[in-house]
N, C-alpha and C positions, 0 to 999 in steps of 0.2 A: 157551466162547471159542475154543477149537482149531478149530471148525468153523464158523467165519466165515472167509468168504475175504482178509478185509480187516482188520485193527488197528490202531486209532489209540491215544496217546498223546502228551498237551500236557505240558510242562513248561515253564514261563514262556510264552517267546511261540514258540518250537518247537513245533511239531506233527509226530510222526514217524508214518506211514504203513506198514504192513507188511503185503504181500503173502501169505498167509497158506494154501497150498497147497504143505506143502513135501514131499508126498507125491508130485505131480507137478511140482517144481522151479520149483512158483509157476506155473505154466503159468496163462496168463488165460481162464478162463470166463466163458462168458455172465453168470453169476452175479457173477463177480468187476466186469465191467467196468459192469454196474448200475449195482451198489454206490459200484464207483468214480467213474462219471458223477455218481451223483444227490449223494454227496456234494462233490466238487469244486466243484459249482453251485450248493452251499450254502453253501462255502466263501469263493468269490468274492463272494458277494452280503451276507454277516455287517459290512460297515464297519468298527469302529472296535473288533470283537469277532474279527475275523479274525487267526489267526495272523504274525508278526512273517517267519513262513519254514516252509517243508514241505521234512521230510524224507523221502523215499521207499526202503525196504528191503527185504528178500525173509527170509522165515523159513525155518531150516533150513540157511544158508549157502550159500545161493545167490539172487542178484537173481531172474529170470522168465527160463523156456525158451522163453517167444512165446505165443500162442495154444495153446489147449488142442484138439489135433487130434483129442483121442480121442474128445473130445464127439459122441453119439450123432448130433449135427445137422449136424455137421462136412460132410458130403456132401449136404445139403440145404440149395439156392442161396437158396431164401425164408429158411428160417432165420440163415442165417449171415448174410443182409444185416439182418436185425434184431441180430447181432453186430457189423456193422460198425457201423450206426447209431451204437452204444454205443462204439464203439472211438472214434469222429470226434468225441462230443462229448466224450468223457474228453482228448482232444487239443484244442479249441477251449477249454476249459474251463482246461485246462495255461496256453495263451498267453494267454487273460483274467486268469488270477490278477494281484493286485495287489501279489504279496510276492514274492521268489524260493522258487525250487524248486531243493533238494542232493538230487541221487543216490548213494547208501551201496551200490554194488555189489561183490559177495561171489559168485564161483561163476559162473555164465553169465551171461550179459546177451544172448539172442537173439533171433528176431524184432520181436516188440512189448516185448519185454524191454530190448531196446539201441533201440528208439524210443520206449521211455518215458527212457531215462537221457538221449539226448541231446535230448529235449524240456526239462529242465530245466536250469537256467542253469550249473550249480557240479555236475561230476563227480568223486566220492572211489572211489576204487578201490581193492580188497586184489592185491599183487602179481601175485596166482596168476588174478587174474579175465580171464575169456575172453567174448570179443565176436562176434555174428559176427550173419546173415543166410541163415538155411535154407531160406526160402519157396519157392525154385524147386523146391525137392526134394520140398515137399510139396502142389502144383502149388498154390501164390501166388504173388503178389509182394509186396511190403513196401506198405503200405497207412494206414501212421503218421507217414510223412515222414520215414522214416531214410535214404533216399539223399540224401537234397536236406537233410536235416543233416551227411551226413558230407563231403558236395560242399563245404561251408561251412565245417566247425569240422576236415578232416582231407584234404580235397583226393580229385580223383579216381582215381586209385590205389588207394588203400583202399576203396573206394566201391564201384569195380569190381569190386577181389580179392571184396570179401565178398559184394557181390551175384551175381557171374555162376561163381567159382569153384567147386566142390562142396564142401561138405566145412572150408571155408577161416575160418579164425579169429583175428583176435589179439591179446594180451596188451596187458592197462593200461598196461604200459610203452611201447609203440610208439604207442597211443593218444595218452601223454601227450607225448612227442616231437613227437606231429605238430598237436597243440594242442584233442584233443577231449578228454580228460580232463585236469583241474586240480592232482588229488593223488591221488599211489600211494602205498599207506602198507603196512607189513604184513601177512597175510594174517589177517582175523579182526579187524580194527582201524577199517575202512572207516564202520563203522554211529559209531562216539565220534569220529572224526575228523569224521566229514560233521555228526553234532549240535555239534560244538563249534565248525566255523565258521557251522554255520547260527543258533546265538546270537550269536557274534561280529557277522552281518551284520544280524542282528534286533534287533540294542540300537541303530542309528540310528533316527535323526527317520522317523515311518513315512511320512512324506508326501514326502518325497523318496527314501527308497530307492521308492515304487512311483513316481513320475518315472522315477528310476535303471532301473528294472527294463523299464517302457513305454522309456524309451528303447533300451535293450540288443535289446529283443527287435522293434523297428518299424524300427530303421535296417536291418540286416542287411544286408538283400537290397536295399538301392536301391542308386542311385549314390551318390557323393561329395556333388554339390550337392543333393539331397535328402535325403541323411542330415543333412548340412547343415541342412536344412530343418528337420526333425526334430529336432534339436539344440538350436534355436533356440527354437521352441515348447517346449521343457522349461525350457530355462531361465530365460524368461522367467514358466511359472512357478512354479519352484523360487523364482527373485526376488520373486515378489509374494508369493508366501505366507511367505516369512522376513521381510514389510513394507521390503524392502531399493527400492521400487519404487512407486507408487500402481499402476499399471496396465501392462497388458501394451501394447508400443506397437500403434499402428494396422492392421489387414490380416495379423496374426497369429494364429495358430490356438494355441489352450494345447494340445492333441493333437499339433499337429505335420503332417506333410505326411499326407495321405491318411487321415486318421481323422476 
């Protein structure tokens, strides 16, 4: 078991995930992001068998250092884009799920590390956990959508510090102030906090929390009148599926705007 990069664990309708390289601080290998790809897109595809909510953790006391640099392929451009491949569908995969996603981080959260936590919807953080953005130093750039999350859920400032600064990092706390993490609990607490609200959110009707969940994560980035848009489509049918409705009115999309 130790030597799988990845551990899963259901208890009711939680499924908790665990990062499982704590030798290298959970750093993501080729190996790990497979793993994690083939199962997420088995995950999304299960119906009425799929988990209620996924929890994501890092073993060893700490979330993931980013990408694994030391990997021998690390410097070989055909290789590693066969790592990216894997990194983009473990991300495409994230925003398909039909249930939310709780991030349980403990210890680092760095490159693909803090672009896996802010990929999902609900972030629990132990006091002491540190966030940050290394890729320039170790000639990348962020490649999971962590700028254009934190542009979103922590404003540009923060965004910039950790992308362009060297070296630069910061605490759940300031995170949570600035509204990318949810709950700082702590230090060591993170993994029973993120399970106990990720059953709290899993004991709803599952057909409207994944409504809830497509709406959260489709409006975002529009306007007003298109979120709007997107808004409307859910509701209408959230409405027909409680029979509160016979049908959705005319020239409405149950998706919503652009799906």
């Amino acid at each position: 078991m130790g030597e799988r990069p990845l551990l899963t664990e259901r208890n009711g309708r939680v499924l908790t995930v665990m990062l499982n390289r704590p030798h290298r601080r959970n750093a993501m290998s080729t190996a790990m992001l497979g793993q994690l790809a083939s199962e997420l897109q088995d995950l999304v595809h299960q119906g009425e068998e799929a988990p209620g909510a996924l929890v994501f953790t890092g073993a060893g006391g700490t979330f993931s250092s980013g990408a694994d640099t030391r990997e021998p392929d690390w410097r070989d451009l055909s290789r590693r884009a066969v790592r990216r491949a894997r990194f983009r569908t473990v991300f495409s995969a994230l925003h398909e799920a039909p249930f939310p996603l709780v991030a349980a981080v403990e210890g680092y959260a760095l490159g693909g590390g803090l672009e896996l936590a802010l990929a999902c919807d609900l972030v629990v953080a132990g006091e002491g956990a540190l966030f940050g953005l290394p890729e320039l130093e170790v000639g990348a750039v962020p490649g999971g959508g962590a700028v254009h999350s934190l542009l979103r859920r922590a404003g540009r400032g923060v965004a910039a510090r950790l992308l362009l600064v060297p070296g630069e990092r910061v605490r759940a706390g300031e995170l949570a102030r600035l509204g990318a993490v949810e709950r700082v609990v702590p230090d060591g607490g993170a993994l029973a906090e993120a399970q106990a609200l990720a059953a709290s959110v899993a004991a709803q009707d599952p057909g409207l929390l994944a409504a809830g969940v497509r709406l959260l994560r489709d409006s975002g980035h529009l306007d007003r009148a298109a979120a709007l848009g997107v808004e409307n489509g859910y509701w209408w049918q959230a409405a027909s599926a409680a029979g509160r409705t016979p049908a959705q009115p005319p020239g409405r999309s149950l998706q919503g705007h652009g799906r």
